[in-house]
C-alpha positions in Angstrom: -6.2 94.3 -17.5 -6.6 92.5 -21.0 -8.0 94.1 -23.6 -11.5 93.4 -22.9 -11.0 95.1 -20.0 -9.5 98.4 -20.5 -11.3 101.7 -20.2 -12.2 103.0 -23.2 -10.2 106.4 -23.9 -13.2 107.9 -26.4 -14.6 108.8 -22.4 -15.0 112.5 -23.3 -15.0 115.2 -20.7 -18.4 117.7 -21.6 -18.2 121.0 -21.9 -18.9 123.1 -18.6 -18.1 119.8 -16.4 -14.5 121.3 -15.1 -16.3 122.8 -12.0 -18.0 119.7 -11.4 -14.9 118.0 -11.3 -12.7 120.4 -9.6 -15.6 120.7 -6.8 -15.5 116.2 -6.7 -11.5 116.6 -6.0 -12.0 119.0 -3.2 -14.7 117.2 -1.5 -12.3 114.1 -2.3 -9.2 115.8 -0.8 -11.3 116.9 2.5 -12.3 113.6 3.4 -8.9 111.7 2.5 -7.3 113.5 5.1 -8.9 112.3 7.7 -8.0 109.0 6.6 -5.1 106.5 7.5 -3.4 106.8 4.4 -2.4 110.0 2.1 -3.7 110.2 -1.1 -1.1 110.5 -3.0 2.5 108.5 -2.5 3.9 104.9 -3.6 3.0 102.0 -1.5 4.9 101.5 1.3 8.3 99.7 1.3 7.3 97.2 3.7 4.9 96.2 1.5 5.3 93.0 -1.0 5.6 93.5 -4.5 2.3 91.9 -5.8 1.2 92.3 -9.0 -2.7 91.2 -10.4 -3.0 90.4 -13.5 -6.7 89.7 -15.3 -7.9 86.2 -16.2 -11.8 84.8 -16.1 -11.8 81.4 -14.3 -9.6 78.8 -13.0 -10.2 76.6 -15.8 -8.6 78.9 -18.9 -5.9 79.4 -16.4 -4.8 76.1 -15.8 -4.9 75.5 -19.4 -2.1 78.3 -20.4 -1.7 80.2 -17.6 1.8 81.9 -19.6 -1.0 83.8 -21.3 -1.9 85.4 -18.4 1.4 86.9 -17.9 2.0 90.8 -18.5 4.6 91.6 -21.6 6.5 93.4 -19.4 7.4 93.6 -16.1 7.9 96.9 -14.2 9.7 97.1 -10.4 7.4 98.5 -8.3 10.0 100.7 -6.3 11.3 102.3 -9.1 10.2 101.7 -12.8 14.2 102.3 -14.2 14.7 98.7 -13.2 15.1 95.8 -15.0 13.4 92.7 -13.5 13.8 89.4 -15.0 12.2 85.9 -14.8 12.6 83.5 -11.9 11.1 81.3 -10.3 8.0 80.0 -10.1 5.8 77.7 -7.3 2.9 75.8 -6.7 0.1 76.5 -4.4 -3.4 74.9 -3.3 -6.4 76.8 -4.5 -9.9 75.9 -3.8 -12.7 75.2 -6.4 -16.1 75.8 -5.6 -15.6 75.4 -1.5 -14.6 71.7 -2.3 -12.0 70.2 -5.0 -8.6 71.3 -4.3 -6.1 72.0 -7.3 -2.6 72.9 -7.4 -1.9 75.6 -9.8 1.5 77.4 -11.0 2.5 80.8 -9.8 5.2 83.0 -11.4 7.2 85.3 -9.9 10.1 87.8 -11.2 13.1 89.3 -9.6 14.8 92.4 -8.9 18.5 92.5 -8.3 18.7 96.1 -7.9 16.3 95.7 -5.2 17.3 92.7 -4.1 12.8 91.5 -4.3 11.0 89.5 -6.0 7.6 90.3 -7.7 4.6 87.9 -7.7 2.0 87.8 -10.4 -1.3 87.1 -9.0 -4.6 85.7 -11.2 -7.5 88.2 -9.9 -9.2 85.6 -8.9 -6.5 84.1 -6.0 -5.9 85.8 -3.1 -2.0 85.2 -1.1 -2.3 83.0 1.9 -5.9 82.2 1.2 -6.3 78.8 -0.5 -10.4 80.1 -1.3 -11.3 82.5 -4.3 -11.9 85.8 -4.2 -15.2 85.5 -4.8 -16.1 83.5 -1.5 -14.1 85.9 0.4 -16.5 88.9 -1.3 -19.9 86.9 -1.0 -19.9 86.4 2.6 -19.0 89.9 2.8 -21.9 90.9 0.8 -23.9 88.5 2.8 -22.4 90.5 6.0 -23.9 93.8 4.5 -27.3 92.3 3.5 -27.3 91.1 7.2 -26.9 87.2 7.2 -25.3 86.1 10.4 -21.8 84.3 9.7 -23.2 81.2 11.2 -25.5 81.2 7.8 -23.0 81.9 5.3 -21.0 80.0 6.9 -23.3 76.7 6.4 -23.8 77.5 3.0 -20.1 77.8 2.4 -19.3 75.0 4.4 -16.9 76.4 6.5 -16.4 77.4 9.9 -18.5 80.5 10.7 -15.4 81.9 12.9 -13.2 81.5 9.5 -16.1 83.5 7.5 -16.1 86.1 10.1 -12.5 86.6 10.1 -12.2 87.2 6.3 -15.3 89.6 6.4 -13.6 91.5 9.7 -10.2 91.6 7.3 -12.4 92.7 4.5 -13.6 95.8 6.4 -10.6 96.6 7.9 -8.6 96.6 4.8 -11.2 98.9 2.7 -10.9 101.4 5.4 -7.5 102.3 4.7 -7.9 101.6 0.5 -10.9 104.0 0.0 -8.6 107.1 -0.8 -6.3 105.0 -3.4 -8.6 103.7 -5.0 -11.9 106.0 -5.4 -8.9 108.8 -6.2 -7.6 106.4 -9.2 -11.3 105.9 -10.3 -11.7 109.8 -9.9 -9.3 110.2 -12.2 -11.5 108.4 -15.2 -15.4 109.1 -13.5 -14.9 112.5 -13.0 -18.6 112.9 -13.1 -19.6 110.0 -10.6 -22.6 110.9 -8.0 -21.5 108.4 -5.8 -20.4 109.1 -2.0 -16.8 109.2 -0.9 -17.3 110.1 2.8 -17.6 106.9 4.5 -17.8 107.3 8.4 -17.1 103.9 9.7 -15.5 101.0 8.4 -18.0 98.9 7.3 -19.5 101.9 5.5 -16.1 102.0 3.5 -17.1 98.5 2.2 -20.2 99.7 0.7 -18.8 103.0 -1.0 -16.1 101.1 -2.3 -17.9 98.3 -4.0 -20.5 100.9 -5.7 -17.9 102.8 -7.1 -15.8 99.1 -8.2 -19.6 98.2 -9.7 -19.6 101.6 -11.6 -16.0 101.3 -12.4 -17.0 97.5 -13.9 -19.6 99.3 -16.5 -17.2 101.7 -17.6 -14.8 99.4 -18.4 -16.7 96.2 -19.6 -15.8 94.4 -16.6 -18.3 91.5 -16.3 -17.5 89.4 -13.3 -19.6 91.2 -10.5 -19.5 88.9 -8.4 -15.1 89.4 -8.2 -15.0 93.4 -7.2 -12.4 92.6 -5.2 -10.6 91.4 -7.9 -11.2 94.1 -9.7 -9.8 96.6 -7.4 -6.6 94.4 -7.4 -6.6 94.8 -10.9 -7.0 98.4 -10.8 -3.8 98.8 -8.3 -1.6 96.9 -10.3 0.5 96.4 -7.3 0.2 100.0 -5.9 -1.9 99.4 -3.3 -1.7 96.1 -0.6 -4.1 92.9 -2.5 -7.4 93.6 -0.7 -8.9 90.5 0.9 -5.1 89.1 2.0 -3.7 88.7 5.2 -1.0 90.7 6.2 2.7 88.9 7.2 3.3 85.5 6.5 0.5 82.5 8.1 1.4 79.2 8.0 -0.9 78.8 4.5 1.7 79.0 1.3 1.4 82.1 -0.6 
């Protein structure tokens, strides 16, 4: 994250909160298990290294989008190496469900593991020329019970397109909830918010509260890009939430 973005370390701990928190890990740790993926552990070696790196809007990308880049940085599979520059592409991105830009990607490369690693604006998703945030609205239309066929017209695109994101969306935050509400554990100790979701789409919900209580705690402003935000949060640890899986046809 920037610096406007990072959680600020004068969070103090009160006295008499340790059972609190101890009691929040447990209940944490008794639910994970019963989920696809461990708690704890590096992402998986099939997976792309990715990471997301913070920037507001298209427009102050396009106009220096080397700003955006992180000073350093780190191999994913093991932080001892030594990545360097490479090089970079073009891809399509939507603006506003209707003007179509090209803008620059960067990417570095790991001899030692013989990968590269991408460096993703939060708000662009791989393989998904749309922004983040119209992938998370018609999700948030989903949950406040618009038919796809309605978000869909206001969108402007097909409503079997919106339903596939949403249905990808769902399916995704399933498997994340443990990574993530464990790494926001870790600084919201405290939080009342559920971590038990039952079903899938109940994951969605539990996991944007706690990425809407994350966004207060750290000054994170753009509340309409959660999704982003939990990108942001990964740093490449966990798969991009909202991308497809293998490689489609789109360039990413």
């Amino acid at each position: 994250m920037d610096h406007a973005e990072k959680p600020s370390h004068a969070y103090k701990i009160q006295a008499g909160d340790g059972f609190i928190i101890m009691e929040r890990y447990r209940e944490f740790k008794s639910f994970a298990a019963h989920l696809p993926i461990p708690t704890r552990g590096d992402r998986s070696p099939t997976d792309k290294m990715r990471i997301t790196v913070s920037c507001p809007n298209i427009k102050t990308y396009l106009d220096n989008p080397e700003q955006f880049l992180p000073e350093k940085v780190t191999c994913l599979n093991n932080p001892e190496h030594r990545p360097h520059h490479h090089t970079g592409w073009e891809r399509f991105f939507v603006v506003d469900h209707v003007e179509k830009v090209l803008i620059p990607m960067f990417r570095w490369y790991c001899r030692a593991c013989k990968e590269s690693i991408s460096i993703w604006p939060e708000f662009v998703l791989p393989y998904q020329p749309e922004g983040v945030e119209t992938h998370e609205l018609a999700v948030v239309d989903h949950l406040a019970g618009k038919s796809f066929v309605e978000t869909a017209r206001e969108l402007g695109y097909d409503p079997r397109t919106v339903a596939q994101w949403v249905a990808r969306i769902i399916g995704q935050a399933f498997s994340l909830v443990p990574k993530v509400i464990g790494r926001m554990l870790q600084d919201m100790p405290n939080s009342s918010l559920p971590l038990s979701p039952a079903v899938a789409i109940e994951s969605v919900k539990v996991l944007l509260a706690w990425l809407r209580e994350w966004a207060e705690f750290v000054n994170f402003t753009r509340t309409n890009r959660l999704i982003g935000l939990c990108n942001l949060l990964g740093q490449g640890h966990w798969p991009i939430w909202g991308a497809p899986p293998g490689r489609p046809r789109l360039s990413g």
